[in-house]
Structure formats: structure tokens, C-alpha cells
C-alpha positions as CSV (number, residue, x, y, z in Angstrom):
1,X,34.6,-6.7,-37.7
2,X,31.8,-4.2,-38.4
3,X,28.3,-5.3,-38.2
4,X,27.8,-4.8,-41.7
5,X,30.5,-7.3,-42.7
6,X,29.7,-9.7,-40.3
7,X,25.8,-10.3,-40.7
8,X,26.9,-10.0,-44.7
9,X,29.2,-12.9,-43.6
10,X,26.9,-14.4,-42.1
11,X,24.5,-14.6,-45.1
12,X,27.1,-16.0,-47.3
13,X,27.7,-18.9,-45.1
14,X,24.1,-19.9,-44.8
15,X,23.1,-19.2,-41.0
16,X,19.7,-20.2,-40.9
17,X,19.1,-18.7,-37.3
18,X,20.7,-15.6,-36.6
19,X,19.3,-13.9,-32.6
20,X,20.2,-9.7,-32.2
21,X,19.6,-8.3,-28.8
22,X,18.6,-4.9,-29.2
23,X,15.3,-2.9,-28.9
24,X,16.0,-0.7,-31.8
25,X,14.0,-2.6,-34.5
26,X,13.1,0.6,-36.7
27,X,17.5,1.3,-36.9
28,X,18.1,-2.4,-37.5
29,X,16.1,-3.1,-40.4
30,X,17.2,0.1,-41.9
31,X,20.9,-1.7,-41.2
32,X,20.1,-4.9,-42.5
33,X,18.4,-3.2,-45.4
34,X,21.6,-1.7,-46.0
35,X,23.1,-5.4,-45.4
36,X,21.4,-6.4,-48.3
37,X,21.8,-3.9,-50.5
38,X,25.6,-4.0,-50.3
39,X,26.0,-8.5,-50.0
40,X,23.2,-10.4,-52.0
41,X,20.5,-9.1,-52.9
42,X,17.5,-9.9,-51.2
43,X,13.9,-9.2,-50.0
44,X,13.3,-8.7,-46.8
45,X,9.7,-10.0,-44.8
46,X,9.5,-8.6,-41.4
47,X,6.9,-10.3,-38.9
48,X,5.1,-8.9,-36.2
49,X,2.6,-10.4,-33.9
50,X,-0.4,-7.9,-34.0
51,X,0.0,-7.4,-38.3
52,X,1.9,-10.8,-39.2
53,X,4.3,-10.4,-42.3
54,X,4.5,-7.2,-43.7
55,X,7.0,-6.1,-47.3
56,X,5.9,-9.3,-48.9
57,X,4.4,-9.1,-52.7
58,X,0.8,-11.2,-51.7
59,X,0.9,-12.3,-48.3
60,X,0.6,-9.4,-45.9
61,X,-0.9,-10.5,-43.0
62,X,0.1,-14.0,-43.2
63,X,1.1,-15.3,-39.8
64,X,-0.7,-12.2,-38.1
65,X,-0.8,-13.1,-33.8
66,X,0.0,-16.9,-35.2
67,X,4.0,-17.4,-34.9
68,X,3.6,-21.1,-35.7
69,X,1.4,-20.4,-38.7
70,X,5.0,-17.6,-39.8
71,X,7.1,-20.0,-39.6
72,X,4.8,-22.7,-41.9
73,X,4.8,-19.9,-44.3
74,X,8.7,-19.9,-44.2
75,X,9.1,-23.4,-44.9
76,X,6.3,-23.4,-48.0
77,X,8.2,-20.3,-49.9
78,X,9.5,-21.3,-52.8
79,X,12.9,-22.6,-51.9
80,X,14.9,-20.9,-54.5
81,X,13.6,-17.6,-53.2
82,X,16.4,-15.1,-51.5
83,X,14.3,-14.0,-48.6
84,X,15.3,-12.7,-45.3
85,X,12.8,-13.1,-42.4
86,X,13.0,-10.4,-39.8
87,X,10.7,-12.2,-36.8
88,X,9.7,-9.3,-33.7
89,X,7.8,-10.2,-31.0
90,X,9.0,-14.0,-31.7
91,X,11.0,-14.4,-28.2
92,X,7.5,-14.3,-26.3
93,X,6.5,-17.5,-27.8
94,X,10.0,-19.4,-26.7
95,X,8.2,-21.3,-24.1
96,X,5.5,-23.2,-26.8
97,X,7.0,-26.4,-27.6
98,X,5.3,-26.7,-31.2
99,X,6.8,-23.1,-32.4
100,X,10.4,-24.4,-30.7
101,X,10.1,-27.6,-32.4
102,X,9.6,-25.8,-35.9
103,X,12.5,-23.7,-35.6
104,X,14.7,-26.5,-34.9
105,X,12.5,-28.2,-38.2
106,X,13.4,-25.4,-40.3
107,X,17.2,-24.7,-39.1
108,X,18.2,-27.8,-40.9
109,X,16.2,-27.3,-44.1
110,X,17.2,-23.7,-44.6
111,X,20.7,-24.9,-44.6
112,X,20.4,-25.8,-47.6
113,X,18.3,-22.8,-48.8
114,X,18.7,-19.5,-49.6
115,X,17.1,-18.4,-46.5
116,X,17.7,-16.9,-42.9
117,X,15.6,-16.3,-40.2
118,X,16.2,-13.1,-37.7
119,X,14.9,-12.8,-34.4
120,X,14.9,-9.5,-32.6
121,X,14.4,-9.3,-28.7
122,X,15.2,-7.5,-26.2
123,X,18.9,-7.6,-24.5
124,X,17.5,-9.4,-21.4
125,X,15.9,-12.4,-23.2
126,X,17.4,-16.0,-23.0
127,X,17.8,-18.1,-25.6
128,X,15.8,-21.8,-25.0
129,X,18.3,-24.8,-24.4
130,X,16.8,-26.8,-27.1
131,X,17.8,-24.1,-29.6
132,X,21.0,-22.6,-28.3
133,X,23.4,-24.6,-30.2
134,X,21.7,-24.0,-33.5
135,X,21.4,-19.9,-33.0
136,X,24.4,-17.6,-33.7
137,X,24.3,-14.3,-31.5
138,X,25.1,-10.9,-33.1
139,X,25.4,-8.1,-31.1
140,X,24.0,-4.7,-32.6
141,X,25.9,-1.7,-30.7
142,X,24.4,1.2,-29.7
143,X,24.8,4.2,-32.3
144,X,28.5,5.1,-33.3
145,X,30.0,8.2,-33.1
146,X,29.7,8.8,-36.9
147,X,26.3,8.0,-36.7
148,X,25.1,10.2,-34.1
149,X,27.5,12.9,-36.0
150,X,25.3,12.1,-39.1
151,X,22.3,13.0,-37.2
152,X,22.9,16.0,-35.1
153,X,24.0,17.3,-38.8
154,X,20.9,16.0,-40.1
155,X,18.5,18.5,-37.4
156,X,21.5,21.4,-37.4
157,X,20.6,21.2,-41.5
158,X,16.6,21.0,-40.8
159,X,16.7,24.0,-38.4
160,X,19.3,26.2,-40.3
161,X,21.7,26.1,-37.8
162,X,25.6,25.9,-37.5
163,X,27.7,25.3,-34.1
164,X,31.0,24.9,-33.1
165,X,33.2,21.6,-33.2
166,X,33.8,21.7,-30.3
167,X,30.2,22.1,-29.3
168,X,29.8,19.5,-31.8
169,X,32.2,17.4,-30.1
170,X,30.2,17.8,-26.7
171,X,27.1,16.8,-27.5
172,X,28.5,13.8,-29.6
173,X,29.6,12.6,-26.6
174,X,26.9,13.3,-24.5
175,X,25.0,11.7,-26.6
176,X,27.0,7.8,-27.0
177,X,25.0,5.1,-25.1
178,X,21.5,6.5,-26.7
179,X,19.7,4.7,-28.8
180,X,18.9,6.6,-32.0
181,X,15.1,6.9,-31.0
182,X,15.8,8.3,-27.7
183,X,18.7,10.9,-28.9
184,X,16.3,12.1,-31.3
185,X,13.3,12.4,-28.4
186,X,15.9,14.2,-26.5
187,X,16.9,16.9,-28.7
188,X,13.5,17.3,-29.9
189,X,13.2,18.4,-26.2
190,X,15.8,20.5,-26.4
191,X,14.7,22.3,-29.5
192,X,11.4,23.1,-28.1
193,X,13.1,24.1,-24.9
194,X,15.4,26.6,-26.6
195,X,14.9,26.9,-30.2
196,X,18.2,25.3,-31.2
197,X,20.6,22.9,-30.6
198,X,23.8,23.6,-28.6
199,X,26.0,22.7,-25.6
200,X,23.7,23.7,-23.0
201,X,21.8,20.6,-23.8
202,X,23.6,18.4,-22.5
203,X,21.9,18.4,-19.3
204,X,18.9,17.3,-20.5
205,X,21.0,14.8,-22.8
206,X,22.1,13.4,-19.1
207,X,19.0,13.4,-17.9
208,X,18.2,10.7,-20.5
209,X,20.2,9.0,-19.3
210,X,19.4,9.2,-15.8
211,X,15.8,7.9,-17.2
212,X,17.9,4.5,-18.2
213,X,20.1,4.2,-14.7
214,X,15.9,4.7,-12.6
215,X,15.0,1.2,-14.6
216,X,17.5,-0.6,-12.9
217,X,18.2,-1.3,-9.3
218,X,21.8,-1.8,-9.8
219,X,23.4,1.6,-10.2
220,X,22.5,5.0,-9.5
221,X,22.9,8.0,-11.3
222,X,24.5,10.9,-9.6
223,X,24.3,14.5,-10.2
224,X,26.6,17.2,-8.5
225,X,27.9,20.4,-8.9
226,X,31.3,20.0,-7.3
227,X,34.2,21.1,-9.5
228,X,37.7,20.2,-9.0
229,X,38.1,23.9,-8.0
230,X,36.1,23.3,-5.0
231,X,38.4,21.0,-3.6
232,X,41.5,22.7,-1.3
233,X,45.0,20.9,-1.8
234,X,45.5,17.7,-3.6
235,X,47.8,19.2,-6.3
236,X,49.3,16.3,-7.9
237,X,46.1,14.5,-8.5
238,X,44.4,17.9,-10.0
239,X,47.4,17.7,-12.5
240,X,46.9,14.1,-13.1
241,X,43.2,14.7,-13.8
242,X,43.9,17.7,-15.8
243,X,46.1,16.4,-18.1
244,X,43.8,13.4,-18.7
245,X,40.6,15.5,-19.3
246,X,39.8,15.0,-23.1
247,X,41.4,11.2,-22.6
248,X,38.1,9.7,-23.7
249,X,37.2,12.0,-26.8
250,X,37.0,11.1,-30.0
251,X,40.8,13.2,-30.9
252,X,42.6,11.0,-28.2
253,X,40.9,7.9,-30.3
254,X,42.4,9.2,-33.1
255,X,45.8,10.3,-31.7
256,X,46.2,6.7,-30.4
257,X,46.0,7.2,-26.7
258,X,44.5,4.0,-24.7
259,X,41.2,4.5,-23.0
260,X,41.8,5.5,-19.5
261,X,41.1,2.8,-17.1
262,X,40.6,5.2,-13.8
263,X,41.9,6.1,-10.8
264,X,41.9,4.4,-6.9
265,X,42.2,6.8,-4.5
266,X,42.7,5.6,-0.4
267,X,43.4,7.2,2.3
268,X,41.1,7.7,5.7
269,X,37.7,8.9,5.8
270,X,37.0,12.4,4.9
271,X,39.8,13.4,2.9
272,X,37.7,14.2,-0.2
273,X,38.1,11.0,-2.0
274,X,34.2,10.7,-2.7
275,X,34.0,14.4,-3.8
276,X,37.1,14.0,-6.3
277,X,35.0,11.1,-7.8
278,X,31.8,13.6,-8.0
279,X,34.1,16.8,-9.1
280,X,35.7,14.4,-12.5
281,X,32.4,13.5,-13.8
282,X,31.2,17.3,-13.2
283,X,34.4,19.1,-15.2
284,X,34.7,16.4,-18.1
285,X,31.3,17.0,-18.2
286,X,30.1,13.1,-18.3
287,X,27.5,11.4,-16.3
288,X,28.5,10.0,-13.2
289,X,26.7,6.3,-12.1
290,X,27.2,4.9,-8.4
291,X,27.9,1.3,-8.0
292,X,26.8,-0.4,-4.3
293,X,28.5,-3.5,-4.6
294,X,26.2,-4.7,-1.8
295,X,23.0,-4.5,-5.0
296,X,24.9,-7.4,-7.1
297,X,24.2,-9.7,-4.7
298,X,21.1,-11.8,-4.6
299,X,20.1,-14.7,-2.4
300,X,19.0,-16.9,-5.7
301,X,22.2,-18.9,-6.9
302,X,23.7,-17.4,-9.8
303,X,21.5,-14.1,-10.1
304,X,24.9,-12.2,-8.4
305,X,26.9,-13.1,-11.8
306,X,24.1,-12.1,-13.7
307,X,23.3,-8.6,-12.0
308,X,27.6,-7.8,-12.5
309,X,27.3,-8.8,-15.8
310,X,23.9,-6.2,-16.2
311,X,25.4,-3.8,-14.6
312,X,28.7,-4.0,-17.2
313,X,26.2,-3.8,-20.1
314,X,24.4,-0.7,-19.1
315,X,27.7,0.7,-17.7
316,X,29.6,0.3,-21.0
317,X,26.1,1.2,-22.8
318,X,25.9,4.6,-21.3
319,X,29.9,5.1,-22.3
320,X,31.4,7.7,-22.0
321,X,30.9,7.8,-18.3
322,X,32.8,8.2,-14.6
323,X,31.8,5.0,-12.7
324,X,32.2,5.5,-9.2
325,X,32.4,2.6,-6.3
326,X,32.4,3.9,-2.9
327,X,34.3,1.8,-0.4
328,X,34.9,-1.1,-2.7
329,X,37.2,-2.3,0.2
330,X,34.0,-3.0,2.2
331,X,33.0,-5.4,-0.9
332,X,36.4,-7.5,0.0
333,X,35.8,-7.3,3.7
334,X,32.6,-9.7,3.5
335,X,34.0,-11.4,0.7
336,X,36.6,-13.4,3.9
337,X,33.7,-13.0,6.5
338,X,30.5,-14.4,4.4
339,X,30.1,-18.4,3.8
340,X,28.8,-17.9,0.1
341,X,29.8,-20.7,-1.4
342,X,32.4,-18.5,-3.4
343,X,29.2,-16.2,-5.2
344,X,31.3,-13.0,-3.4
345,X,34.3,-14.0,-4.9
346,X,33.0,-15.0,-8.2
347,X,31.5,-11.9,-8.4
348,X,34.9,-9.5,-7.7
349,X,37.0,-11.8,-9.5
350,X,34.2,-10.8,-12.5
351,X,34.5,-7.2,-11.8
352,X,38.5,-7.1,-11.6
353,X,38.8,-9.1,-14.9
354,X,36.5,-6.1,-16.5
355,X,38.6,-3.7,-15.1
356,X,41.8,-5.0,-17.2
357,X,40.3,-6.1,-19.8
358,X,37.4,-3.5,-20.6
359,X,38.0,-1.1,-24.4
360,X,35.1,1.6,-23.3
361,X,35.6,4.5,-22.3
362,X,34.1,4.1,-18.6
363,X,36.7,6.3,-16.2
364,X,36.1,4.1,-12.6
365,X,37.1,6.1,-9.8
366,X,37.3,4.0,-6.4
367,X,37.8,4.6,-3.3
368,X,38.5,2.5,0.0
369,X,39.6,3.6,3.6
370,X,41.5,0.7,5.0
371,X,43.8,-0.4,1.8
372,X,45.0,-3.4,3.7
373,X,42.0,-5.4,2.7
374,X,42.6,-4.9,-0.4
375,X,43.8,-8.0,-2.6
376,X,47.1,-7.7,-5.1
377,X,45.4,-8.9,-7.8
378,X,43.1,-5.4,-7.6
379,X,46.0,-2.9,-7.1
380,X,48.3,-4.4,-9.6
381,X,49.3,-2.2,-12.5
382,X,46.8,-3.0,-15.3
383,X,43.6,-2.3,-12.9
384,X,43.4,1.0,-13.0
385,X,46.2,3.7,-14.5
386,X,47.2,5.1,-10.9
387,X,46.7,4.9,-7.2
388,X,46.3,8.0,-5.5
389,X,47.3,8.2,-1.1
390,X,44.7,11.2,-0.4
391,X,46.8,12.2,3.2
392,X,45.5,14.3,5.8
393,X,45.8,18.2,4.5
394,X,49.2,20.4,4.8
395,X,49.2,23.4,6.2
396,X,48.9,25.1,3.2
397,X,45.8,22.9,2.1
398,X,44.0,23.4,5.3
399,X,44.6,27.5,4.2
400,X,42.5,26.4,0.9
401,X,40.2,24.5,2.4
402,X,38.8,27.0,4.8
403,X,39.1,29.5,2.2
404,X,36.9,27.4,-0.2
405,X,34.5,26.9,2.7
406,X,34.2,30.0,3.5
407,X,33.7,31.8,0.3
408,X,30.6,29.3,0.2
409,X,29.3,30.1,3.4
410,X,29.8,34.0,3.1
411,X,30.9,35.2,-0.5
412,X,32.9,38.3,-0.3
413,X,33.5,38.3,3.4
414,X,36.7,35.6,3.9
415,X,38.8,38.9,5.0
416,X,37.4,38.7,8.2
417,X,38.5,35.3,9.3
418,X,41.8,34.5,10.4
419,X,42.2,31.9,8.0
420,X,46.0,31.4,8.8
421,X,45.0,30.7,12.9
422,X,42.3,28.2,11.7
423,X,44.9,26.2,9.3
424,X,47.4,26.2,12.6
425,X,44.6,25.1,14.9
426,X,43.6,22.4,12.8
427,X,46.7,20.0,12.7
428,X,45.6,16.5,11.8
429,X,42.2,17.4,10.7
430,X,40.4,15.8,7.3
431,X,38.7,18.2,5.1
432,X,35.4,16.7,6.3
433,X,36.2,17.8,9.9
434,X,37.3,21.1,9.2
435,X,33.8,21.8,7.0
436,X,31.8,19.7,10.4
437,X,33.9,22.9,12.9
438,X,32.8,25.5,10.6
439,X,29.5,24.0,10.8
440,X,29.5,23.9,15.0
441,X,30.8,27.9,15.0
442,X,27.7,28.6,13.1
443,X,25.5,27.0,15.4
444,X,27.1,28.9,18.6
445,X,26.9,32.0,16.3
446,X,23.0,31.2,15.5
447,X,22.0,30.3,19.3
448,X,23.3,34.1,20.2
449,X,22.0,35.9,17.0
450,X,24.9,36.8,15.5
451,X,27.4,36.6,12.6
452,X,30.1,33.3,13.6
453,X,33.8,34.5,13.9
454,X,36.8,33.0,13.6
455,X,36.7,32.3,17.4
456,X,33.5,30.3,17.1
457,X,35.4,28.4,14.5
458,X,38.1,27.8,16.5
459,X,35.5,25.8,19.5
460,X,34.0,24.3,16.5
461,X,37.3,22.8,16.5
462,X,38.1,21.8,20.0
463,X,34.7,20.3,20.5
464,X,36.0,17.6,17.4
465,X,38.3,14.4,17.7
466,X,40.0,14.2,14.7
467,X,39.5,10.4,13.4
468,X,43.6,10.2,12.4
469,X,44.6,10.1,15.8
470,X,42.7,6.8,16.1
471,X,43.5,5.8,12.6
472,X,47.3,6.1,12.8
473,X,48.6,2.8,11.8
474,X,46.2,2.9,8.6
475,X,48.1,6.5,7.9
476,X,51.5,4.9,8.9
477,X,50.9,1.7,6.4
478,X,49.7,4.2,3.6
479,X,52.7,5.8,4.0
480,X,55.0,3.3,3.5
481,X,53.5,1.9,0.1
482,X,53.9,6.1,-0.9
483,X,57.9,5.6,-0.2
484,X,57.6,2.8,-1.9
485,X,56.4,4.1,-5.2
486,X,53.8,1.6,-4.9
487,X,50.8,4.6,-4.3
488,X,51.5,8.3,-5.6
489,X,50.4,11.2,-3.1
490,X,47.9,13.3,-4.1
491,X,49.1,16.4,-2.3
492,X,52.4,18.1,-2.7
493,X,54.0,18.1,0.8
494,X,56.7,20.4,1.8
């Protein structure tokens, strides 16, 4: 149910204390105003500390920096009077016993009244015991698509301008998990930065957002410039991305495909499962947030739920979004080795019923290195849409890999390595190993003042043990679950 139809609902059936979490109290009135105008008709008083009521026909003022004195006036209006009372400010006085001991006063007279009190706080703010049971929670959601539509058509109009739909369609996007005031600061900047409005925005639309991720200590927002492109090999999971890259627009909405849930990819460190994470956000062109599970825990009882439950708010809020957790299987590790008192396991079991049951459009991409210490319940179909085995590259992807490298390092020159005798030499290699040889031939290259060669490459190489010759049971295991059809590979082999 809309918000519309619910607060009208809500009205109808007398609520006397209604509590909305949000800190847009300019777009809220102007929805409740729109409440009103389309459920009984009403007038509306809002209430602020520093001015006191405001809207009302010979009181303005009343109540001003004297919440116990707005509530008074309240209960002496004429009770037959339809009146709505939009009360800001009002949570920092939940601690006075006198303005607590009113509200529960006036709950049970306005029952039978024709009014309703509304109190706007901020998301963060709890509601006092001795009122809980008389409030009724409704959440106001960030903008909606249409409404962001409605006012990126409302500037486009001001300025004179016309884009694409598909540009259109970008920055609609870019723009979900803004609050109206802030998308409009935004493209404000980017008007004055460019003189219009378009695609090339949407970095500074991101860095917005990056603005909300720095307030919190619980995520961090990523920025990179990896493309899947930049990546050698891993063939079948660049088609699975591919063909899932406009999953979480608006047209897949409206076809009727599900939100995608994301992707766990495992496999042995340095196989590129952290840069696939960093190369999705980058080409679906979405802001990518970091989650340490190591942040949501706290040594005061209960503040762990709390901080999973924050960080699935601004998560969801900032939607779409790639939300990437490195080494989740580190998480379950301390889960069996700490004596929390269960917080650890409160606290995954929290996250995992999120994964399933989340609607957003948040695309998780995790990533663990010893898959054994994962628990069913996580890698059970329903978490996340697939599991990807990122192997140890072929042949063929070591070719691609030093070739990508390479063309980094010295655009235009790749002809004069021997990129076929590097991929031959380094058997068993990860991707991360083959960039740290490259890395070493420079060095012996640099020390004699001169260009590296293949052959300094090729030392690189020698002087490096590659990690899956100690890690060949974890490759072995992985393996098996891939016969299985338990895990798909994300590399053709041949």
C-alpha cells in the first residue's frame, strides 16, 4: 500500500499518534498536504521549536520553544475541529516526563476526536517505552522513481533542455536513494559545473552519495576504474554478468524480472574475485559500498544487531547499488572461535535472512577463499542467484592476462614480449602473481637502467611460489562441488 493510502487510512480510523522517520520535512508536508487534499479535508498546523505553530488562522506562535505548552493548545481546540498537527523537533523532548505524560493524556482523548498528532524525527530516534504501544510507525521512502522522473523534467523544462531516455534512464537511477533536497543540491552542482544536465553527472551524483556512506562507520564507499574488460579469462561469469546488466532498471521492473540477488564467487586468493566485485559496480555504472563485517560488531550487548540492521537501511536507502563483502568466510571463521554469547551468530543469521528475503535492488557480490567454512544455510539456492569457482587461469587466460597487464604498463609495445613463453612459464599462477612477476622484472629492469624484457619477466617468475601449490586440497574440494553442479566455473576450460 502506497503512502498516500495508508496515512489516508490511517486518518479514517482515528490514529491519534502517528511517528514518520524521515528528515525530509519540507517533501512530507507537501505529501501529507496532498493526503488531505485527496481523504478528509483538513487543516494542517505544523509545530516547530524555535517559531511554535505556524498555518493556524490566530495562533502563530503558540507553543514557540514550549512543546508542553503545543500540546495544551492541542487538547483546548475546539474538539469538532478537523486539524492535523505536524510536531518537528518534538523527539528532543522524549526524555521530559510532563510532555510524555501529556501525549499519553491526549492519545486517549483524540480518539474520540477528529484529530491526529504527527511526529517527524529523524530515522535514528527511539520511541520512549511508555509510548510505544500507543504510536503507529509509518515509514516515508525515499523519492520514487516517478518522482525523481518528475523532477529532472521539472529542471530539463527550467533550463530548455531535452536528453535522451536513456540518459534519462541513467541518471534516474543514479539518482534513487537521494532525498529530494539533496538530488536537487546535486544537480544544481552539476548545472553550474556544465551548464546542463546529462549523463556525465552521474559522478558527481555518486559522489553524493559517497557524502552519506563518510557519516557512517559501517560501510565504505568504493570508487574504481576497473572494467570487466580489464580482467583476462573468466568467460562464463563475463556472460553471466553481461546478460544481467540492465537487471535492476526500471524496463526489467516492468518486464517482470526479479531483482537480482548477487553473485558468490570463491576460489583461492588472487584470482580476481575482489576486482570482479569492483569491475560490476564500474560497468553498470552504480556505486559500489564495502561491507567489513568485523565494523558490526560492538562490545555493548545488542549494538551488533543494531549496526546490521543500520547498515541494511542505508544499504537499501542508497539502492540501486553493488554491495560488496570481502572474505565473508572470515566472518564465519570467528563466528565457531569467539565465545559471544551467540551476538556473531545473531548477527549472520540477520544478514543471511536479508539476503533471501530482501525486494531492493542491492547486487551483493561476495567473496571467500576457503568455501569450507562456509555454512549450507548461506550457499543454498535462494541466497544469492549463482556461485561462481574462480580457478587458477588456463593457458589461454594467462595469454590475456599478461596481455591486459602489459598494455597498462606500456601501451603500444606488447609485440615485444613473448607473451606465449610467459603464459607457459606460468603454470599454476593466480592473476595476482603473474601482475606481482611483471612487477619484479621491472624492478631488475630499473636497477640496470633499462626497458624490462620478457626475460626479466620470466625471473620475476622464478623468484615467486605460487600460493596453489600450498593451497591444493582447497582447489581439489572446489573442484568437486564444480562436478557436482553445486558451484558453476567461471572460466571456460579446455
Amino acid at each position: 500500500m502506497s503512502f498516500i493510502n495508508e496515512f489516508n487510512l490511517l486518518l479514517k480510523a482515528r490514529y491519534s499518534l502517528i511517528f514518520i522517520p524521515t528528515v525530509e520535512e519540507d517533501r512530507l508536508e507537501y505529501t501529507i498536504r496532498r493526503c488531505v487534499k485527496l481523504g478528509k479535508n483538513r487543516a494542517i498546523y505544523s509545530w516547530n521549536f524555535v517559531d511554535g505553530f505556524l498555518n493556524t488562522p490566530n495562533n502563530n506562535g503558540t507553543g514557540k520553544k514550549n512543546p508542553l505548552q503545543a500540546l495544551e493548545f492541542i487538547e483546548k481546540l475546539a474538539d469538532d475541529t478537523p486539524v492535523l498537527f505536524l510536531l518537528k523537533d518534538f523527539h528532543k523532548f522524549f526524555n521530559d516526563i510532563a510532555v510524555i505524560r501529556k501525549l499519553r493524556n491526549l492519545s486517549r482523548i483524540l480518539q474520540t476526536q477528529p484529530k491526529t498528532i504527527v511526529i517527524v524525527a529523524p530515522e535514528n530516534v527511539t520511541i520512549p517505552l511508555e509510548i510505544r504501544e500507543l504510536v503507529t510507525i509509518l515509514d516515508f521512502d525515499l523519492p520514487t522513481i516517478e518522482e525523481i522522473r518528475d523532477e529532472l523534467k521539472r529542471l530539463l523544462g527550467i533550463l530548455d533542455q531535452s536528453i535522451s531516455n536513456k540518459d534519462l534512464i541513467i541518471l534516474i537511477r543514479a539518482c534513487q536513494g537521494l532525498s529530494l533536497d539533496r538530488i536537487r543540491r546535486v544537480l544544481s552542482k552539476i548545472i553550474a559545473d556544465n551548464g546542463i544536465i546529462n549523463s556525465e553527472g552521474v559522478s558527481r551524483i555518486l559522489e553524493e552519495k559517497q557524502q552519506i556512506i563518510n557519516q557512517t562507520q559501517i560501510l565504505e564507499f568504493c570508487t574504481s576504474d576497473t572494467t570487466i574488460n580489464d580482467i583476462g579469462g573468466l568467460e562464463n561469469l563475463k556472460r553471466w554478468l553481461r546478460q544481467r546488466s540492465d537487471s535492476l532498471s526500471e524496463q526489467a521492473q516492468n518486464y517482470g524480472l526479479p531483482v537480482p540477488r548477487g553473485l558468490l564467487l570463491v576460489g583461492i586468493q588472487g584470482t580476481g574475485k575482489s576486482l570482479t566485485a569492483k569491475s560490476i559496480a564500474n560497468d553498470w555504472k552504480l556505486p559500489l559500498l564495502r561491507l567489513d563485517f568485523g565494523r558490526l560488531f560492538a562490545g555493548i550487548v545488542g549494538e551488533s544487531e543494531s549496526r546490521v540492521r543500520e547498515m541494511i537501511r542505508i544499504t537499501e536507502a542508497l539502492a540501486p547499488c553493488v554491495l560488496w563483502i570481502d572474505e565473508i568466510d572470515k566472518s564465519f571463521q570467528q563466528s565457531e572461535l569467539k565465545g559471544d554469547s551467540g551476538t556473531t551468530s545473531r548477527v549472520l543469521a540477520t544478514f543471511i535472512s536479508w539476503l533471501s528475503e530482501k525486494t531492493s535492488p542491492v547486487f551483493v557480490v561476495a567473496t571467500a577463499n576457503n568455501f569450507q567454512l562456509l555454512p549450507l544455510e548461506l550457499i543454498r539456492k535462494g541466497r544469492f542467484d549463482e556461485i561462481f569457482f574462480v580457478d587458477l587461469p588456463t593457458l589461454n587466460e594467462r595469454e590475456k592476462i599478461f596481455t591486459v597487464l602489459l598494455n597498462q604498463l606500456r601501451p603500444g609495445q606488447i609485440n615485444k614480449f613473448n607473451i606465449s613463453l610467459l603464459a607457459q612459464e606460468s603454470d599454476t599462477f593466480s592473476g595476482a602473481e603473474i601482475s606481482q612477476s611483471i612487477t619484479e622484472g621491472m624492478f631488475y629492469a630499473f636497477n640496470e637502467n633499462r626497458e624490462f624484457t620478457t626475460q626479466d619477466i620470466l625471473r620475476g617468475l622464478k623468484d615467486i611460489i605460487p600460493l596453489a601449490q600450498i593451497e591444493k586440497q582447497k582447489i581439489k574440494d572446489l573442484q568437486v562441488w564444480v562436478e557436482s553442479g553445486r558451484i558453476r566455473p567461471a572460466s571456460v576450460r579446455i
